[in-house]
Steps between C-alpha positions, in 0.01 A plus 500: 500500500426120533692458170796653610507242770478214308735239587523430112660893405747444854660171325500722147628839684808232640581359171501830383734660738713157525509540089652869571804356687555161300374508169138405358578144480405331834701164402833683523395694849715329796324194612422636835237751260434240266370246746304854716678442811280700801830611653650637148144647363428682864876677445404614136181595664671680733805664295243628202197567676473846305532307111274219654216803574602644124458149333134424739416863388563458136275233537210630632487818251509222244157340650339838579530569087367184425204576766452804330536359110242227619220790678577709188399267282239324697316909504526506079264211463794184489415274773738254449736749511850360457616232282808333662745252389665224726813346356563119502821574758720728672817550434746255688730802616272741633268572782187273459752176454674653823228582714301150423817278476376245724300390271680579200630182271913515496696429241239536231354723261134545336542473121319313221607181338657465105267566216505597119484861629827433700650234443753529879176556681521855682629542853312811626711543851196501724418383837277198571265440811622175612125334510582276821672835695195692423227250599697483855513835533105490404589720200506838648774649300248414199259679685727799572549469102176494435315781761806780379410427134115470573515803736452778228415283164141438378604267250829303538673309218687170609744483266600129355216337734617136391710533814267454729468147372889410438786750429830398331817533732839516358761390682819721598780199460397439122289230593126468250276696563095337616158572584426509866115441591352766687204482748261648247222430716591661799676796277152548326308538843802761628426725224116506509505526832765772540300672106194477715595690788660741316221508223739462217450328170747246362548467179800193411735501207 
């Protein structure tokens, strides 16, 4: 199927099958995988063809259930159908920080600042677009973000939507933690355009 091709399950069928031979943490891979060297992914591609069909596979089972949740429920009078949920971040060690890296902030974490809830401020250990990387890459692994979560929901939660306006990045080296500004503008037409296309509703918390 045209799924099954998509360029976006190949980079997550790799990490997979990379994750198989050197742990699920991509940081501690050697720095030939961490950095995707051609030469190095084309002999993984090569040496584990068989788990890279399993993991592409796995994948596309997972999308035909969704495609049949979404008819199913479409056919009992729902027509909004799913209700999704898109998290703030990925985590920094596996596949979506991997497969987007380029533009990918190092050295930095999404948390939240101090407050009477907690006092230290909370470190949540997730991956941050770095806004500059994305805009030269014209967002498209936003995009790719977007379309997968769009592809099957009706409604789709954005959970802690303040980011699109400024997220707070902690710094690895101990360093304080601060807002960075985010193009809000340009964020805010991604998302309608990509919620229009797909004829999703977004709903922000």
């Amino acid at each position: 199927s045209e799924y099954s091709q998509d360029a976006a399950v190949d980079d997550f069928a790799m990490f997979e099958t990379i994750s198989e031979q050197h742990g699920d943490d991509w940081r501690t891979w050697p720095i030939e995988l961490q950095r995707k060297e051609p030469s190095e992914l084309q002999r993984f591609k090569n040496d584990f063809e068989d788990r890279l069909t399993f993991h592409r596979w796995l994948q596309w089972i997972a999308n035909e259930q969704l495609v049949n949740v979404k008819t199913r429920l479409n056919q009992s009078g729902m027509p909004l159908g799913l209700y999704l949920d898109l998290a703030v971040g990925s985590r920094r060690s596996g596949a979506e920080s991997w497969c987007n890296s380029e533009v990918i902030a190092e050295h930095v974490s999404i948390g939240a600042p101090p407050d009477h809830l907690s006092p230290a401020g909370q470190n949540w250990q997730l991956a941050a677009f770095a806004p500059h990387k994305l805009k030269a890459r014209k967002y498209d692994a936003l995009r790719r973000v977007l379309r997968a979560n769009m592809r099957h929901a009706g409604l789709l939660r954005l959970d802690h939507v303040l980011g699109l306006n400024r997220s707070y990045w902690i710094p690895d080296d101990g360093s304080p933690g601060a807002y960075i500004s985010q193009p809000f503008e340009a964020l805010i037409a991604l998302i309608k355009i990509e919620a229009e296309r797909a004829g999703t509703v977004i709903i922000g918390e």
